[in-house]
C-alpha positions in Angstrom: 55.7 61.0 207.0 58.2 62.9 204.6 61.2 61.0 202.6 64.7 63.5 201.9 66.8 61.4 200.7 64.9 59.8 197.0 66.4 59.6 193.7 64.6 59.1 189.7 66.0 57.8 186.7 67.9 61.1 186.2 70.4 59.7 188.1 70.7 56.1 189.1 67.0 55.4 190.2 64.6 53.4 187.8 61.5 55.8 188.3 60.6 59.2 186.4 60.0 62.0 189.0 56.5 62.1 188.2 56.5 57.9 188.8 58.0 58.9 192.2 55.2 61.3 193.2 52.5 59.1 192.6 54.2 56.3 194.1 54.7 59.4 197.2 50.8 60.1 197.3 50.0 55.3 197.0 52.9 55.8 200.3 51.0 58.2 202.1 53.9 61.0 202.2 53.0 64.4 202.7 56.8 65.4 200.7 60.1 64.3 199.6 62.9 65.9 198.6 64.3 64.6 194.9 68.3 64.3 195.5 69.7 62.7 192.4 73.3 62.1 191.9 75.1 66.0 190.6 71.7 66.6 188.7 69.1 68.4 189.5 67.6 67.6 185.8 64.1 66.0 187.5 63.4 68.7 190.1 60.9 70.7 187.2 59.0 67.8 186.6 58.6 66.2 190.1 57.9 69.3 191.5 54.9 70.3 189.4 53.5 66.6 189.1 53.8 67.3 193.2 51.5 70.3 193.0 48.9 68.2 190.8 49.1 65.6 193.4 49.4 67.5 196.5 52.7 66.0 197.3 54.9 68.6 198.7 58.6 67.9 196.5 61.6 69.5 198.4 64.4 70.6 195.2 67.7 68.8 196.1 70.7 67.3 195.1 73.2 64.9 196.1 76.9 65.8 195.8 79.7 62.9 195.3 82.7 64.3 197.1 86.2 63.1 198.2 87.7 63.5 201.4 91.0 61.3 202.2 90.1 58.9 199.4 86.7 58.4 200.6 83.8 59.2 198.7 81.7 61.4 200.8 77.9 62.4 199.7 76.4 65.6 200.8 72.8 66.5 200.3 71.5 69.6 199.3 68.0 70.7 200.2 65.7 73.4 199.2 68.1 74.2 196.3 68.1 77.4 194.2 69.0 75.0 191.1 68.5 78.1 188.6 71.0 79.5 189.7 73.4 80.5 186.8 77.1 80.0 189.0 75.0 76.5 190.6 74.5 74.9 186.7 77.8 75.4 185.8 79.6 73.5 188.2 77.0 71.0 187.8 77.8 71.1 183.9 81.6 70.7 184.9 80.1 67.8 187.0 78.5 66.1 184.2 81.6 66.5 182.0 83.5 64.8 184.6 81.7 61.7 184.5 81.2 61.7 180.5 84.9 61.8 180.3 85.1 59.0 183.1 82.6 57.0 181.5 83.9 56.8 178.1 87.6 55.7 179.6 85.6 53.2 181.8 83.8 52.2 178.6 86.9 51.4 176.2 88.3 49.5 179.0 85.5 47.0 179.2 85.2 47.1 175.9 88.8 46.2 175.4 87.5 42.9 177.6 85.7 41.6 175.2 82.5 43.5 176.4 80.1 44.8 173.9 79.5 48.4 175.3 80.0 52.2 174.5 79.4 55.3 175.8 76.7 55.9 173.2 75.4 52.6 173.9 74.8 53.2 177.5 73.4 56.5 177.2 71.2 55.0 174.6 69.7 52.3 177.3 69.4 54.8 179.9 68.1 58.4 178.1 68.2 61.3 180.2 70.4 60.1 183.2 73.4 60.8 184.8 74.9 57.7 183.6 76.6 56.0 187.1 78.3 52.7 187.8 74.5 51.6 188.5 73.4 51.9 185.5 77.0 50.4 184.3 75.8 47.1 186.6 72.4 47.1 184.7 73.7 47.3 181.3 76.2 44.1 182.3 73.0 42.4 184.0 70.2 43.0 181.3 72.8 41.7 178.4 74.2 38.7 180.5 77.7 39.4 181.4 77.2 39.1 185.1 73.9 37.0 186.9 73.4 40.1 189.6 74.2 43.6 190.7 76.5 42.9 193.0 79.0 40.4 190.5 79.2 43.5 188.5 80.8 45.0 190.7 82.5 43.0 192.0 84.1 42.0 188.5 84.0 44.5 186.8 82.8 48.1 188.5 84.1 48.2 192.2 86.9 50.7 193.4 89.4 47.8 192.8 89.1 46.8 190.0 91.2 46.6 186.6 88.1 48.8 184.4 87.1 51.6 187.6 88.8 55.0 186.6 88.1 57.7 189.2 86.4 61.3 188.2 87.5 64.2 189.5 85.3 65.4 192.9 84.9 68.1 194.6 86.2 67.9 198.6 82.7 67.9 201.3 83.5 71.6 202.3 82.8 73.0 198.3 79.6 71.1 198.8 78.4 72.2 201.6 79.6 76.4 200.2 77.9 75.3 196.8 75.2 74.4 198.7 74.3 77.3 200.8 75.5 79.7 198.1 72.1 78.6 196.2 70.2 79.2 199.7 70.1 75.5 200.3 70.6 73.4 203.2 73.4 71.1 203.2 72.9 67.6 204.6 75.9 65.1 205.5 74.0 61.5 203.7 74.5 58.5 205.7 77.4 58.6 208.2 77.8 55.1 208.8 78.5 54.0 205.5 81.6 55.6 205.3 83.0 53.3 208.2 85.4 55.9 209.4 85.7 55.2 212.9 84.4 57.6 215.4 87.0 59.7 215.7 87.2 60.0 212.0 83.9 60.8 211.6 83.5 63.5 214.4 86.9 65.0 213.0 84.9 65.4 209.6 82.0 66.4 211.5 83.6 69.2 213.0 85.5 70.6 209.8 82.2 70.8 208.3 80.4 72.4 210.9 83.1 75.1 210.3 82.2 75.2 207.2 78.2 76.0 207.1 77.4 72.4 207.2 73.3 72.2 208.6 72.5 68.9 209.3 73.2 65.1 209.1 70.8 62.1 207.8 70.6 60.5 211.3 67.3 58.8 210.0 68.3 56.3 206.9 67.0 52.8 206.1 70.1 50.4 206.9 70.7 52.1 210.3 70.0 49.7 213.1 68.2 51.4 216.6 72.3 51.7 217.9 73.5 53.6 214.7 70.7 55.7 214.7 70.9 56.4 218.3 74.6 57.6 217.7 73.6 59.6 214.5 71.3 61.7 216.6 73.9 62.3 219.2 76.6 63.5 217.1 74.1 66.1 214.9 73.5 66.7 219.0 77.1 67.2 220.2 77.8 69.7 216.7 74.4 71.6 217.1 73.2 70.2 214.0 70.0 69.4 212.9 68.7 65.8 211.8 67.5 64.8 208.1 66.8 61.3 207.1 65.8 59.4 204.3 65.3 56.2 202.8 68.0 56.7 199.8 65.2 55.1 197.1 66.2 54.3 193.8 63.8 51.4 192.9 64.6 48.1 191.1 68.8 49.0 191.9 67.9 48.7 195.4 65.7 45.4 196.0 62.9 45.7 198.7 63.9 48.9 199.7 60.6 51.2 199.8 60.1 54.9 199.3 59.6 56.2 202.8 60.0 53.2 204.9 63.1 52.2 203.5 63.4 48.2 204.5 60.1 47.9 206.9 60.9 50.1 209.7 62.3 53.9 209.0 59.7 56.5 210.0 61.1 60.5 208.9 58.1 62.1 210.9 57.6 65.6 209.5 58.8 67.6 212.7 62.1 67.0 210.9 61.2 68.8 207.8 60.0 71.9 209.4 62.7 72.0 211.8 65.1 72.2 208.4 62.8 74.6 206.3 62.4 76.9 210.6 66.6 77.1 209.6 66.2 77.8 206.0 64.2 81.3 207.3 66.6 82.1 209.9 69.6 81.8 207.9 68.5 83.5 204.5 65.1 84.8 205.6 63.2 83.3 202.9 58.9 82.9 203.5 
């Protein structure tokens, strides 16, 4: 059983990369790819903990994109992330969201929140700061009584304190993505409740565009949506990923490789992805 889809505390997830691993090995995973939010800061250190532990750990990313006005994620697998051109629009990434966050910050602050930039960073070292760890920060020091009324209040698309970053569009994911000899990944179709025709329309202008696969294996899907995942990546000649999108204590009773009870990622879909990674850049 693999997971492809697993993020640490470099991002929005509450567990180190080397937490993750050992957790991996307690789960009975033979690998998992790391795929934190524009960061590849944890691959170094989950992927030797992995060797210690026998764990195979795929690098990866996870890219926020826009497309339409909808944020769209793409997955990178089997990364390059040393890649000099690969760092610095991850850098320009990471500046987009510093520059979102401290806007995002003097607005709450101007609602008679006590928060910062410096303060956030502060309670979360070492992360990508996110609107997760925004909804943590607002639950540990008693603004809201739950994840979900802070964003609903306070962190959610609608309201009066959200201020958008600037994205890149799915298509300079997916190029970014193979240009580091990686595999790019369209995460969890069905949450972008598109429609079908959307969806295959988006599909389809990937495709053109080098995309590899889509996560037609994810923990929310029921046996119908999964079903349909698989026949779309069929209908485009793509190949399936899936993954249980971990992150720990931001995502209650959701489980490192089995997601909420019952998502299975055999390994047949692992080698199937690393059989394309040969033929497309021949890489052992």
């Amino acid at each position: 059983m693999v997971d492809l889809h697993v993020h640490s505390d470099k991002s929005d997830g509450s567990f180190t990369p080397s937490q993750l691993v050992e957790l991996a090995a307690q789960k009975g995973l033979s690998a998992f790819a790391l795929t934190d939010h524009d960061t590849t800061a944890g691959v170094k250190e989950a992927m030797a903990a992995g060797a210690a532990r026998g764990i195979e750990v795929i690098p990866g990313i996870e890219f926020s994109t826009e497309y339409y006005g909808k944020d769209i994620h793409i997955v990178g697998l089997f990364i390059d992330e040393d890649a000099p051109a690969f760092q610095a629009q991850i850098h320009r990434f990471v500046q987009a969201r510093v520059e979102r966050n401290e806007k995002m910050c003097a607005l709450l602050a101007a609602a008679g929140i006590d928060i910062s930039y410096e303060k956030l960073t502060e309670a979360f070292p070492g992360s990508v700061i996110t609107r997760g760890h925004y909804s943590r920060y607002l639950l540990d020091h008693g603004y809201v009584k739950s994840l979900p009324e802070a964003f609903d209040r306070y962190l959610g698309d609608h309201t009066k304190y959200f201020v958008p970053r600037e994205k890149i569009t799915p298509t300079q994911a997916v190029s970014l993505i193979l240009e580091v000899k990686g595999i790019p990944i369209l995460a969890h179709p069905t949450l972008y409740h598109m429609g079908r025709e959307n969806l295959s329309t988006l599909v389809r202008h990937l495709k053109k565009a080098g995309l590899i696969g889509l996560e037609a294996i994810y923990s929310t899907y029921s046996a119908g949506e999964e079903r349909e995942m698989r026949q779309l990546a069929s209908h485009y000649g793509l190949l399936i990923s899936g993954g249980s999108d971990f992150h720990g204590k931001s995502k209650p009773n959701l489980e490192l490789g089995t997601g909420y009870g019952k998502l299975f990622v055999p390994e047949d879909v692992l080698l199937s992805l690393k059989e394309k990674r040969k033929e497309l850049f021949h890489v052992l």
